[in-house]
C-alpha positions, 0 to 999 in steps of 0.5 A, spaced: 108 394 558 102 394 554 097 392 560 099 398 563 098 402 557 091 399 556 090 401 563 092 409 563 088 410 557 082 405 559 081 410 565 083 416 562 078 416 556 073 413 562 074 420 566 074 424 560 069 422 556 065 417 560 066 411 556 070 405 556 077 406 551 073 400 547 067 405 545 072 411 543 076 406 538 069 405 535 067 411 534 073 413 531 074 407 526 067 409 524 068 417 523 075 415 518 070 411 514 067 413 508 060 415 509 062 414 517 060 407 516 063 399 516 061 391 516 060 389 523 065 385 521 070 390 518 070 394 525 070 388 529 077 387 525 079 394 526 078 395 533 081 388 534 075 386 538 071 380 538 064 379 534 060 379 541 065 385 545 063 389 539 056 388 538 054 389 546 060 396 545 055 397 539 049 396 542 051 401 548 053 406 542 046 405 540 043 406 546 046 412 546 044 415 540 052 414 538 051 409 532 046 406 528 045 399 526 042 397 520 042 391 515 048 390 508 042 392 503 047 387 498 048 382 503 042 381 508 044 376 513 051 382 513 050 388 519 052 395 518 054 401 523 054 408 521 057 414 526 051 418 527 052 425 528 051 426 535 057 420 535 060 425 531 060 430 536 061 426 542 068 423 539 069 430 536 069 432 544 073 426 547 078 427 542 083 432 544 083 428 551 085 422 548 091 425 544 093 428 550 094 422 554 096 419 549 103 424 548 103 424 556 104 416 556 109 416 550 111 422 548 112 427 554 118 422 558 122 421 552 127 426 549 127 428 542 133 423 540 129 418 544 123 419 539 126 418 533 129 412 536 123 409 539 120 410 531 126 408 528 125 401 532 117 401 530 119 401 524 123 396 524 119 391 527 112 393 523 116 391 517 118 385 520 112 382 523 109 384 516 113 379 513 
């Protein structure tokens, strides 16, 4: 189940706002921090990726004018990633497509009943794998 939803939502966001699912995850990670900006390894955390996947996903956002990387002025051998405001703007844009997929895959099939069942499991299991 997880693969095919990893799928739907990497192909859709690629259609809708051309980039891979990866790129978006990152965009959004750093548009929720504060000034927009995170670890190298606080973001590699967050969007569940590997140092290496998220330094190339990072230096393809760079590339694109997307995110700006800079050394932790506290910690030298530390990298930050900051959302510039082109980012910012692209993220703003691919949004709305991105919610849509997502309430289409999970939401749209599932009666309102089905919605409240399916959040009271997730609740459950969250707290039990949080245990």
């Amino acid at each position: 189940m997880r693969a095919a939803l990893e799928s739907r939502i990497e192909r859709d966001t690629q259609r809708s706002a051309g980039m891979p699912h990866a790129y978006y995850l990152v965009l959004a990670m750093l548009s929720e921090a504060e000034d927009r900006t995170l670890r190298m390894s606080q973001l590699a955390e967050f969007a569940q990726m590997s140092q290496s996947r998220l330094s190339h996903a990072v230096a393809r956002l760079e590339e694109s004018g997307w995110v700006k990387r800079r050394s932790a002025p506290e910690d030298r051998r530390g990298q930050l990633a900051t959302l510039t405001d082109a980012g910012w703007e692209v993220l703003v844009a691919a949004a709305p497509a991105h919610a849509e997929t997502v309430r289409s895959i999970m939401f749209d099939c599932l009666s309102a009943e089905q919605v409240r069942q399916l959040t009271e499991i997730c609740a459950i299991v969250l707290k039990r794998a949080e245990d």
